[in-house]
Backbone as a printed PyTorch tensor [residue, N CA C, xyz], in Angstrom:
tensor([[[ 17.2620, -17.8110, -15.4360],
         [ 15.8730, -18.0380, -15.1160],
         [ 15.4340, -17.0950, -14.0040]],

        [[ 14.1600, -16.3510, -14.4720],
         [ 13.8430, -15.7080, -13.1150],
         [ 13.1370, -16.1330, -12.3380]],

        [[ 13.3550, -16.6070, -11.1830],
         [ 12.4450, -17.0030,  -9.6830],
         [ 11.7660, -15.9630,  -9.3280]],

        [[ 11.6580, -14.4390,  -9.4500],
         [ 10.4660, -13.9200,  -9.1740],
         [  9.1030, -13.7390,  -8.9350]],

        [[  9.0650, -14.2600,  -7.6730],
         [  7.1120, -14.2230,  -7.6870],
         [  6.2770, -13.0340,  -7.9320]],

        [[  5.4390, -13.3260,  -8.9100],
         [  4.3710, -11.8870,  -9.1120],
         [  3.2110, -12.3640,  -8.5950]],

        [[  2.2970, -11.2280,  -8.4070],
         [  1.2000, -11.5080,  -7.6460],
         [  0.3910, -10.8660,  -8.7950]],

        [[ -0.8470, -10.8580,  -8.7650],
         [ -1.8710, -10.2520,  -9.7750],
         [ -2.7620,  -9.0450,  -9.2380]],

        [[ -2.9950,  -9.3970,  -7.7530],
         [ -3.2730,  -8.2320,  -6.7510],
         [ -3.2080,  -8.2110,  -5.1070]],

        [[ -3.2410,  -7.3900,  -4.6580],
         [ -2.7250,  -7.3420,  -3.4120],
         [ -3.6910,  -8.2900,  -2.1360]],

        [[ -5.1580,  -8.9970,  -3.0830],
         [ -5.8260,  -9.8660,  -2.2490],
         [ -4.8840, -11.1760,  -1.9520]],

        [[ -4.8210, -11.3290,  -3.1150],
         [ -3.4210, -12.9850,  -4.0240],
         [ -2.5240, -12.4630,  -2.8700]],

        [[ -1.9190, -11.5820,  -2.9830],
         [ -0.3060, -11.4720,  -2.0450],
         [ -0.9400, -12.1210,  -0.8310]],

        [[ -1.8900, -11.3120,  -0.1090],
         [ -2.5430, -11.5820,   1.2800],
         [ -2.6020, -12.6720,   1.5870]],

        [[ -3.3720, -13.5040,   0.6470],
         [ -3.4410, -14.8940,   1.0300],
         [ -2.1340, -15.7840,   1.1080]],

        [[ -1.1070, -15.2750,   0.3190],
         [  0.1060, -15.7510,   0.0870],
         [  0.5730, -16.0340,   1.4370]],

        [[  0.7490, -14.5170,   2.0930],
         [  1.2440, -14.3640,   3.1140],
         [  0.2950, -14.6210,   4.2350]],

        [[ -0.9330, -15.1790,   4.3760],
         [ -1.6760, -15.4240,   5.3730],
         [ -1.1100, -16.2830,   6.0850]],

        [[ -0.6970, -17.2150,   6.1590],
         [  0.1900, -18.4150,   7.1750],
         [  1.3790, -17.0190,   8.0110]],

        [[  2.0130, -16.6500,   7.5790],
         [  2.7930, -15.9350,   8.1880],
         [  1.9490, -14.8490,   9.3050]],

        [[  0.9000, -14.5090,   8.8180],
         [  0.1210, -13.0820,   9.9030],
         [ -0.3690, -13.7800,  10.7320]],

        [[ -0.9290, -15.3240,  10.4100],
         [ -1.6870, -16.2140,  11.5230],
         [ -0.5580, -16.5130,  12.7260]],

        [[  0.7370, -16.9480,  12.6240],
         [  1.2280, -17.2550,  13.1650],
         [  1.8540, -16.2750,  14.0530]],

        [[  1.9230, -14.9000,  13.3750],
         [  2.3880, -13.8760,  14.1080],
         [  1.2860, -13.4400,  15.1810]],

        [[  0.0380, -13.4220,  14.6030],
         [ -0.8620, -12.8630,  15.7620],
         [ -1.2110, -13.8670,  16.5820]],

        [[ -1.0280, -15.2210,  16.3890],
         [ -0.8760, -16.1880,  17.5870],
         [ -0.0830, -16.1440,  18.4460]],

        [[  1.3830, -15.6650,  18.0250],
         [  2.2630, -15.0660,  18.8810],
         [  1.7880, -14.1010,  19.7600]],

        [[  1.2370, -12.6380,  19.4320],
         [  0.7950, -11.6640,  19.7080],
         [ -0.0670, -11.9720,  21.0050]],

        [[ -0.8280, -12.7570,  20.9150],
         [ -2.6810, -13.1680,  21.7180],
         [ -1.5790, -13.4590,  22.6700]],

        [[ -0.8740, -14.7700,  22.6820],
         [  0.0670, -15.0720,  23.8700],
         [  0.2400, -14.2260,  24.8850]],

        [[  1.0000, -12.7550,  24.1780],
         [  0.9280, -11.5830,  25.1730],
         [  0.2000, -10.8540,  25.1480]],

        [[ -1.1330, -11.2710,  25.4750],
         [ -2.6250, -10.8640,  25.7470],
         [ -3.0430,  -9.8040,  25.2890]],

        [[ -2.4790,  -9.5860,  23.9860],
         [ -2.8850,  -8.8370,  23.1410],
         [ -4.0720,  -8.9930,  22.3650]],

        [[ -4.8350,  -9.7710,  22.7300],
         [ -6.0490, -10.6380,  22.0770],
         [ -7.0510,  -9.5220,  20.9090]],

        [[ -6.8870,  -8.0670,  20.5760],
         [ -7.3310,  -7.2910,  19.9470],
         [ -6.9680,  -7.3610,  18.1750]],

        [[ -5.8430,  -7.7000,  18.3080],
         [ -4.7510,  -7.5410,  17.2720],
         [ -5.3240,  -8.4340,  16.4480]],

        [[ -5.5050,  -8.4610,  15.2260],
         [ -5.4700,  -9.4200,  13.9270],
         [ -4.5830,  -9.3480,  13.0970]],

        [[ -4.9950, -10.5650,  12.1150],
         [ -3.8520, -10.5690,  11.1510],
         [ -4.0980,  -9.2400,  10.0630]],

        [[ -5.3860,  -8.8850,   9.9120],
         [ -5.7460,  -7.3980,   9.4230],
         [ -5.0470,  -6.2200,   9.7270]],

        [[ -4.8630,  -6.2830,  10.6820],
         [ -3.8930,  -5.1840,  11.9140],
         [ -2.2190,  -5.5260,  10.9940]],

        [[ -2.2160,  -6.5160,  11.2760],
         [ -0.7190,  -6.5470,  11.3020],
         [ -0.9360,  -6.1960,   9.2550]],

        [[ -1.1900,  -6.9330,   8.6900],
         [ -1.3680,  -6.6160,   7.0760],
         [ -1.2720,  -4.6370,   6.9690]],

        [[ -2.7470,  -4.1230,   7.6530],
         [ -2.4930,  -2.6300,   7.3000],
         [ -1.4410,  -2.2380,   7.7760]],

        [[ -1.1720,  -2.2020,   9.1490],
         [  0.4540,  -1.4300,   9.5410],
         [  1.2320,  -1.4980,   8.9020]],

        [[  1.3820,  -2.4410,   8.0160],
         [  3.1450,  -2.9220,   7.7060],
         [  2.4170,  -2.1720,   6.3160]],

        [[  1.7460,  -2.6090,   5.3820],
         [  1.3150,  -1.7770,   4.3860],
         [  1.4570,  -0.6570,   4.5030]],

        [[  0.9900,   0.3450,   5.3060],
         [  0.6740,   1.8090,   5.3300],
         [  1.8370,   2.1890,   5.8430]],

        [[  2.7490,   1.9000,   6.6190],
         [  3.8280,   2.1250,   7.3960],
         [  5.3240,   1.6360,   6.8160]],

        [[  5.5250,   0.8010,   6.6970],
         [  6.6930,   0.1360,   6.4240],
         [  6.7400,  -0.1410,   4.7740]],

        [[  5.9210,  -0.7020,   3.9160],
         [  6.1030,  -1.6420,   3.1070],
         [  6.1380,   0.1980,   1.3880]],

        [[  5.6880,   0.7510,   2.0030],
         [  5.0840,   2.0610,   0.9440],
         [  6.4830,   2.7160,   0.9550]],

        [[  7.2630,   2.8610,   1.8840],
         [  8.6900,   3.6790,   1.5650],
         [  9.9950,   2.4970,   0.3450]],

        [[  9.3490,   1.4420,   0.9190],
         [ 10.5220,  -0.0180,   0.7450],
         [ 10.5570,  -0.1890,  -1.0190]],

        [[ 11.7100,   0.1410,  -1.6070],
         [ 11.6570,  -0.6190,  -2.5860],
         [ 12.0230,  -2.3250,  -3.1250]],

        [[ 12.0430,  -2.5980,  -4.2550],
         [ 12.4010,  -4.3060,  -4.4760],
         [ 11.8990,  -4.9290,  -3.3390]],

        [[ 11.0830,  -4.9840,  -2.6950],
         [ 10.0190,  -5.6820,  -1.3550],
         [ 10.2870,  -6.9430,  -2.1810]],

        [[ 10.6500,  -8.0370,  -1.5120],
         [ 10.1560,  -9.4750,  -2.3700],
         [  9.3750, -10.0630,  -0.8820]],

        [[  9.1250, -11.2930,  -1.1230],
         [  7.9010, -12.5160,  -0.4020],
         [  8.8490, -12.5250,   0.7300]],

        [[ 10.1470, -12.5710,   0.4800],
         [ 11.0680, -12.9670,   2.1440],
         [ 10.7870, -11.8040,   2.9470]],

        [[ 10.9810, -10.8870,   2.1420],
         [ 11.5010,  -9.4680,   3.0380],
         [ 10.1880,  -9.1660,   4.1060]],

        [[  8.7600,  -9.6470,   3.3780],
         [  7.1850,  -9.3640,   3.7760],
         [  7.1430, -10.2030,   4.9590]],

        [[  7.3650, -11.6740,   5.2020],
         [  7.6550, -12.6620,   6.1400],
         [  8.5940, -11.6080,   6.8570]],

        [[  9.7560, -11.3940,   6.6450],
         [ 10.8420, -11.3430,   7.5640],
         [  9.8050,  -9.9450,   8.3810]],

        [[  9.6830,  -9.3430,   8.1180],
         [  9.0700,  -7.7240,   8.7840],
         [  7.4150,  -8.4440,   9.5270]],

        [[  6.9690,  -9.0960,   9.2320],
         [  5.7360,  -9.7760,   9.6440],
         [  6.4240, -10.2940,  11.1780]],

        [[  7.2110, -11.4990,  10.7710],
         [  7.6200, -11.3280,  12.4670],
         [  8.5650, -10.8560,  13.2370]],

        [[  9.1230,  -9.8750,  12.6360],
         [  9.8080,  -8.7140,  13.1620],
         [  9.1980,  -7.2260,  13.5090]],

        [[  7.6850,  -7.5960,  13.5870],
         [  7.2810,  -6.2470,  13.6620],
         [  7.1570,  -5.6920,  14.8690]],

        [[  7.4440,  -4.4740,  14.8350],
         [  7.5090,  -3.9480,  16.3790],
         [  6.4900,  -3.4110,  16.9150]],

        [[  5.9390,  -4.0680,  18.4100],
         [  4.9950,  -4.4550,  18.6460],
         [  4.1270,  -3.2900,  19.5730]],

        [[  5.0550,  -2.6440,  19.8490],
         [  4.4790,  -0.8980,  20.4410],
         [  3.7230,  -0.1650,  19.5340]],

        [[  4.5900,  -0.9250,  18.5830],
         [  4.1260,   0.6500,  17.2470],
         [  2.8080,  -0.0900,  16.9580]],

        [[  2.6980,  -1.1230,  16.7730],
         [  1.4420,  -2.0600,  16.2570],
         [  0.2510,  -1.9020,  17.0380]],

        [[  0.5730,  -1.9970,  18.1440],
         [ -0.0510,  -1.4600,  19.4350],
         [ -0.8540,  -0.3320,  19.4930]],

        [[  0.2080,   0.3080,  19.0640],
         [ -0.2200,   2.0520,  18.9470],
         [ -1.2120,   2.2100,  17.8530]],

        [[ -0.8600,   1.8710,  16.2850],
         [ -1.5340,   1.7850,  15.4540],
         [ -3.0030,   1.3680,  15.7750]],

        [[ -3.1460,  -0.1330,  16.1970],
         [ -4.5430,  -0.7350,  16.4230],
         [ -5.1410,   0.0800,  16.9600]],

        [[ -4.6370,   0.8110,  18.5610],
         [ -5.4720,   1.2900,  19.4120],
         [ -5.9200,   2.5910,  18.6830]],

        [[ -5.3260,   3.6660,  18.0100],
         [ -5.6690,   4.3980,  17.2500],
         [ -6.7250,   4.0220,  16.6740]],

        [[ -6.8150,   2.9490,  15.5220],
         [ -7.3550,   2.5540,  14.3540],
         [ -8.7780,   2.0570,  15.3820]],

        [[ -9.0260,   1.7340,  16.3370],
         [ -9.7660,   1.5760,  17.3950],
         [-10.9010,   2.3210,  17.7530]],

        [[-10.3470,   3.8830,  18.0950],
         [-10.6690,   5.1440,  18.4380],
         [-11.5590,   5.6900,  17.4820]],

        [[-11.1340,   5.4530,  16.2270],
         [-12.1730,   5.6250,  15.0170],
         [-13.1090,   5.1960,  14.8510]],

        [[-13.4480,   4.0080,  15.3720],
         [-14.3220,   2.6890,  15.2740],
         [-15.6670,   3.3590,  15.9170]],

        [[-16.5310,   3.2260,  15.2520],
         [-18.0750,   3.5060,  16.0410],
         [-18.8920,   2.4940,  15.6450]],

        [[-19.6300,   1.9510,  16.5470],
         [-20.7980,   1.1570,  17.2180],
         [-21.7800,   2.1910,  16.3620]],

        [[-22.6290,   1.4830,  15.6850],
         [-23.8130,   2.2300,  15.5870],
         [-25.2100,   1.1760,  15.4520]],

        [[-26.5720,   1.4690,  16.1720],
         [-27.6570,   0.4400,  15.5640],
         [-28.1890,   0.6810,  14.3740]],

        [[-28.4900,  -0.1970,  13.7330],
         [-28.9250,  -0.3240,  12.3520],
         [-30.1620,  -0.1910,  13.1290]],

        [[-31.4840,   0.5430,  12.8510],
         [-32.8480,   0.5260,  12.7520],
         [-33.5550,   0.5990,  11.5010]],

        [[-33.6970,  -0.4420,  10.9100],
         [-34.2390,  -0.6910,   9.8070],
         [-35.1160,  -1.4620,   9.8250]],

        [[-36.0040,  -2.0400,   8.8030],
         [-36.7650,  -2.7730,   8.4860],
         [-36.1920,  -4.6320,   8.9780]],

        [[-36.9920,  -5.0100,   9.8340],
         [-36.8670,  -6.4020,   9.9960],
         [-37.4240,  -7.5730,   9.3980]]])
């Protein structure tokens, strides 16, 4: 019998794994990291970690969620930050 979980798309996985990013970035805020989301932690590990990894299953995604290293995450956000522009909408009210 195969126990393999499939997902249908990578929103489904997200939510799967949402209990796990909540709890990690509650961790995170603790050390007044209060910037960080569970968004943050989802892209890093996506773009970074999860794209080289083959056979990835649901444990391995948990296990790296709160094992993630928190400089690099750091680094990432504040980057991903730097990009970020403020702009006013002046449009029609």
């Amino acid at each position: 019998m195969n126990s393999e979980i499939k997902f249908k798309s990578l929103a489904e996985l997200y939510e799967r794994i949402l209990p796990a990013l909540k709890s990690k970035t509650r961790e995170i805020h603790k050390k007044g990291m209060d910037y960080i989301h569970e968004e943050d932690i989802w892209n890093y590990l996506k773009n970074y970690k999860w794209t080289t990894s083959h056979s990835l299953d649901l444990g391995d995604m948990v296990n790296d969620i709160f094992n993630v290293e928190l400089n690099e995450l750091d680094n990432f956000v504040k980057s991903e930050l730097k990009n970020y522009h403020r702009e006013i909408k002046q449009g029609e009210i």
